[in-house]
C-alpha positions as CSV (number, residue, x, y, z in Angstrom):
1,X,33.4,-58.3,31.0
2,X,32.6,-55.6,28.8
3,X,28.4,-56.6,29.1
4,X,28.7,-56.7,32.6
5,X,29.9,-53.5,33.4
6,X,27.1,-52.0,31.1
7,X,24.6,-53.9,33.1
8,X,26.2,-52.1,36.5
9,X,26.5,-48.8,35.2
10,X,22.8,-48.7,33.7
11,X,21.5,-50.3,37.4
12,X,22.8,-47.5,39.5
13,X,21.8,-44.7,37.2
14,X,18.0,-46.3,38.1
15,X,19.2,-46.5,41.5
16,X,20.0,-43.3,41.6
17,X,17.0,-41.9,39.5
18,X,14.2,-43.2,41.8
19,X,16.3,-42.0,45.1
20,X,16.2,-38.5,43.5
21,X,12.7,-39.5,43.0
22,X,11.8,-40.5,46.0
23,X,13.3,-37.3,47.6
24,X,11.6,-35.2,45.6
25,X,8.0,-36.4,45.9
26,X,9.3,-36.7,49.9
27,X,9.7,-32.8,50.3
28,X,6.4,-31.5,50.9
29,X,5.8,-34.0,54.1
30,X,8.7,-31.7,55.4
31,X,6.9,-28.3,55.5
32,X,4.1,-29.4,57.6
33,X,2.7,-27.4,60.2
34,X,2.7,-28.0,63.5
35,X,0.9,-30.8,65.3
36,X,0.1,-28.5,68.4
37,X,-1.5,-25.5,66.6
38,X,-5.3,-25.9,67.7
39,X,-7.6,-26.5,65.2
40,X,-11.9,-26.9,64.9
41,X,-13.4,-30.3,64.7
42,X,-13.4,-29.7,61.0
43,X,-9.3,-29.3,60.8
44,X,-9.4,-25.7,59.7
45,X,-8.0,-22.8,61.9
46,X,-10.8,-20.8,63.6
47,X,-11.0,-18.0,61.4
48,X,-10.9,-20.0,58.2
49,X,-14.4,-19.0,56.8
50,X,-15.8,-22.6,55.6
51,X,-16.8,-23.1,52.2
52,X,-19.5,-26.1,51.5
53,X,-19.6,-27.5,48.5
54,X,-20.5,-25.0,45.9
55,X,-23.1,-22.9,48.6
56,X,-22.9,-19.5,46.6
57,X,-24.5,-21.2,43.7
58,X,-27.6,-21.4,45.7
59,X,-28.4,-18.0,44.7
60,X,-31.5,-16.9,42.6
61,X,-31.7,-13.4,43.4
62,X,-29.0,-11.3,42.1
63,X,-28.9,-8.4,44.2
64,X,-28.6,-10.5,47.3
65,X,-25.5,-12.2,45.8
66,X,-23.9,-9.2,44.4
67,X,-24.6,-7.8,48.0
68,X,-22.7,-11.4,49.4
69,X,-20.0,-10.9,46.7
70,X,-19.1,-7.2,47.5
71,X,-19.3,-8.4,51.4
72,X,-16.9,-11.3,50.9
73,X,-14.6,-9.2,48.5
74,X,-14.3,-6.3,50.6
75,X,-13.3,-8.5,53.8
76,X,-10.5,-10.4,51.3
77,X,-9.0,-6.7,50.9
78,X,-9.1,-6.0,54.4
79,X,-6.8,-9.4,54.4
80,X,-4.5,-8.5,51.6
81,X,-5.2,-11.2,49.3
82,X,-7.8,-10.5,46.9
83,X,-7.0,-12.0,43.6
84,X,-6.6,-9.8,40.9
85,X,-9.9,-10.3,38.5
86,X,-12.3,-10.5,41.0
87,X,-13.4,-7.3,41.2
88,X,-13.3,-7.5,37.1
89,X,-15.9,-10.4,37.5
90,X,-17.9,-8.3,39.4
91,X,-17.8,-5.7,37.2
92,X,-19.1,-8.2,34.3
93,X,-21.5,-9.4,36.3
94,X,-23.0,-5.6,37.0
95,X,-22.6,-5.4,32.8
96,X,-24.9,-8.1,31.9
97,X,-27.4,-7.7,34.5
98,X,-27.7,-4.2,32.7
99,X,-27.7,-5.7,29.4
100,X,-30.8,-8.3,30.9
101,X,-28.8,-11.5,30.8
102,X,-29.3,-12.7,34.1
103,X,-27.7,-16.4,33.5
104,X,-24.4,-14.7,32.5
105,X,-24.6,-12.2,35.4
106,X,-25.5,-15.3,38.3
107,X,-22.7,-17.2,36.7
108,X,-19.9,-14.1,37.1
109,X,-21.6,-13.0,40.5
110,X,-20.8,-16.6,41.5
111,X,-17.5,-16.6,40.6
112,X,-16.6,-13.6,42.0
113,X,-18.0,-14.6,45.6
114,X,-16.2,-17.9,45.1
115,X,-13.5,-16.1,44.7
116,X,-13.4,-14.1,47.2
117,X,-14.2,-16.6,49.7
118,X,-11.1,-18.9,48.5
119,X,-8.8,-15.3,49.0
120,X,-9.9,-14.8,52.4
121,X,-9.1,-18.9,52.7
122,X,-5.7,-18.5,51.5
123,X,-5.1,-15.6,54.1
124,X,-6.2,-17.9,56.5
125,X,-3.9,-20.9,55.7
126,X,-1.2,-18.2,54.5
127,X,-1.0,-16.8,58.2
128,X,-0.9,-20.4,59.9
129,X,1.4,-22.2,58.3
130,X,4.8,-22.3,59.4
131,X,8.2,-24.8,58.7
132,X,8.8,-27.9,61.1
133,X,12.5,-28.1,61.8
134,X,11.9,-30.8,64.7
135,X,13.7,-34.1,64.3
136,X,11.9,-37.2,64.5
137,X,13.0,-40.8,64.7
């Protein structure tokens, strides 16, 4: 008797471990947003500015893409969200274009346009989302 009530107790602790589980990794399908928003062919909201795969890395010419950067970064401020180092990449990419090391100063120019085009992405899918309280059978 005493083996058999082990047995029980141990299945309904797993029982109970993968419906905790299951409701856990469940959650986020609850905060979708809403199936009637309108949306592009692409999926995003209209002013979501697209980013292709890895575009600002096309640039050879570093005063175009610092000009791109400081475009992109200024609108991300405009929005509220520019990310805090950014600018500071920027700024490091200004540093060793002066010191002549134009592969470090490409590289940081990148990432700060990269980075400001993912801000000005997260303003767009900050302002659209909302929480779905509608039941559904």
């Amino acid at each position: 008797m005493m083996m058999y009530s082990a047995f029980v107790r141990t299945a309904v602790r797993r029982i109970a471990t993968t419906g905790v589980c299951a409701a856990v990794f469940a959650l986020p399908a609850c905060t979708t947003t809403s199936p009637v928003e309108p949306a592009t062919e692409t999926g995003q909201a209209p002013d979501t500015p697209v980013i292709q795969a890895k575009e600002y890395q096309d640039y050879q010419d570093y005063d175009a893409l610092v000009a791109r950067a400081r475009q992109e970064i200024k609108r991300a401020a405009d929005l509220g969200f520019l990310w805090i180092n950014t600018e500071s990449y920027l700024a490091e990419a200004d540093e060793a274009h002066e010191a002549g090391d134009m592969d470090r100063a490409l590289k940081l120019g990148q990432k700060a346009l990269e980075e400001a085009l993912l801000a000005q992405r997260q303003a767009a899918d900050s302002a659209r989302t909302k929480a779905d309280y509608t039941y559904r059978r």
